[in-house]
N, C-alpha and C positions, 0 to 999 in steps of 0.2 A: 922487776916490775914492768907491766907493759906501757908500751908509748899510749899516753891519752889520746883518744883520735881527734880531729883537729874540729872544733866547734860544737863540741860532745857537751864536756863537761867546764868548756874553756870562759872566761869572763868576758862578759863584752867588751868593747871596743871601743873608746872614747871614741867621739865625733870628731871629723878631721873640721878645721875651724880655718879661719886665713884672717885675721885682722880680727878677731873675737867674731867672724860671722861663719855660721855654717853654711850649708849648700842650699836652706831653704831661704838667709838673710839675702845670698849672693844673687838668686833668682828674683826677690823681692827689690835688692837694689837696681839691677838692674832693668825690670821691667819699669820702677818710677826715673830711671836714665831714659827709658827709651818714651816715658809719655811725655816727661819735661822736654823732649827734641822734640815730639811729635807738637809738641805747645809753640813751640819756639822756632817753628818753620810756619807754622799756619797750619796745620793737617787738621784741627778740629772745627779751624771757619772754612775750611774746604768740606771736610764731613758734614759740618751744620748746611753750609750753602747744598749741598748736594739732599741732603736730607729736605731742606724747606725745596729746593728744588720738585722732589718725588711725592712731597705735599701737595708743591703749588700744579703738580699734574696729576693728581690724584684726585684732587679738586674739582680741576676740570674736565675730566673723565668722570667724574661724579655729577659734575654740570651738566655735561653731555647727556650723559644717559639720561636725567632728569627730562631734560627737553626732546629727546626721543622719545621720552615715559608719553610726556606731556601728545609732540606728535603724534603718535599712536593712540593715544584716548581720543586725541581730536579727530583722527582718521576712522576709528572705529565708531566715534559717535556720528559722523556721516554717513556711514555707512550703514550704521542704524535706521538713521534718519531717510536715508534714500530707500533702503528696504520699506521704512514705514508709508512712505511716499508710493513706492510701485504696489505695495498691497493696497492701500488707499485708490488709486487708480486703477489697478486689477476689479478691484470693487465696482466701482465705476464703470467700468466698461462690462462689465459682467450685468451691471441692472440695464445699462444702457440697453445691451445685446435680449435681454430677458425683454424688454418696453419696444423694441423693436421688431424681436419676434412676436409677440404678444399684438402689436398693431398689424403686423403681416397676416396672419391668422386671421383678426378678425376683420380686413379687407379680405383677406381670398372668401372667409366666411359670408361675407356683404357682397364679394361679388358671387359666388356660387347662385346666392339667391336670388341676386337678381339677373341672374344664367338662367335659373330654374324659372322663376317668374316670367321672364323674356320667353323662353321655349312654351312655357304654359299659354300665354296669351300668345304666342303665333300660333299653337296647335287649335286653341280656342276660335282665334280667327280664319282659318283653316277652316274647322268645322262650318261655323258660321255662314265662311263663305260658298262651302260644299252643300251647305242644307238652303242658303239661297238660291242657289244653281239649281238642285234637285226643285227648289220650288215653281223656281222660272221656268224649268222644263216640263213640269205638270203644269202651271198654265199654261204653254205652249201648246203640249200634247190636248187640254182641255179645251182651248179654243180651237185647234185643229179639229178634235170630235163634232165641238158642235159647231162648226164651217161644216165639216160632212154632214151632220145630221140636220142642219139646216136647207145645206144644197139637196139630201138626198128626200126631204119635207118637199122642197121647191119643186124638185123634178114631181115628188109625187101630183100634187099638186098642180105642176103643169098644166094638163091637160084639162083642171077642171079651172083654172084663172085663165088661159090663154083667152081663150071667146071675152073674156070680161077686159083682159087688156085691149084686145082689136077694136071691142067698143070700145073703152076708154081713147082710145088713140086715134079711129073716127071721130070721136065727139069733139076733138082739139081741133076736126080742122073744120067745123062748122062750129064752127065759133066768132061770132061777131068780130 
């Protein structure tokens, strides 16, 4: 017959066992050996303490951020705020600038015309006083004609008053 081969057709194995425990009682004993040390040195008010420790920082890192949340809305509502402020005043100086333009205009407007008015009445006086001058100069030249045409009556005339002066001018000196 041939040899059975080894775990072919062979029976299992009882479990090796040490004080009625197997290899899964011995691992179970002693992992509760090693929690009852870990109790019985402190390691769990060391773990708790470290634990509320990473709370009590967690906390306040949670704090924190909250009150940066908080800075940052109050920085950004200023910021709102002053934007709304310079566009308010952007405003502002823009109707100002538009009321200012607006009065320049209608000074250069006011003064143009009274530029044009002013030139008008000097041109006017001008004329005026051009058309008295031509006038003065036609009475002149008119009383000059008739001084000629007077003198050149007298001369004619002369000849025919003279005799009438010599007597006239006799008769003053036989005169009482």
């Amino acid at each position: 017959m041939a040899a059975p081969k080894p775990g072919a057709d062979a029976a299992p194995l009882p479990p090796e066992t040490f004080l009625g425990l197997d290899s899964y009682g011995w691992v179970a004993l002693a992992f509760a050996v090693f929690l009852a040390l870990l109790w019985r040195f402190g390691a769990f008010r060391a773990i708790g303490k470290a634990l509320d420790a990473r709370a009590a920082k967690v906390r306040a890192d949670l704090a924190e951020a909250e009150a940066l949340r908080a800075e940052a809305q109050r920085l950004r509502d200023a910021a709102a705020a002053q934007a709304e402020q310079a566009a308010r005043d952007a405003e502002t100086l823009r109707a100002a600038a538009e009321a200012e333009a607006r009065r320049i205009l209608e000074n250069a407007d006011a003064e143009a015309r009274a530029i044009a008015a002013s030139a008008s009445r000097l041109a006017e006086d001008r004329i005026d006083a051009a058309q008295r001058a031509a006038e003065a100069e036609i009475r002149a030249r008119a009383t000059e004609l008739a001084l000629r045409a007077a003198k050149a009556m007298l001369e004619a005339r002369r000849a025919e008053l003279t005799p009438l002066t010599d007597r006239a001018i006799a008769g003053l000196d036989r005169r009482p």
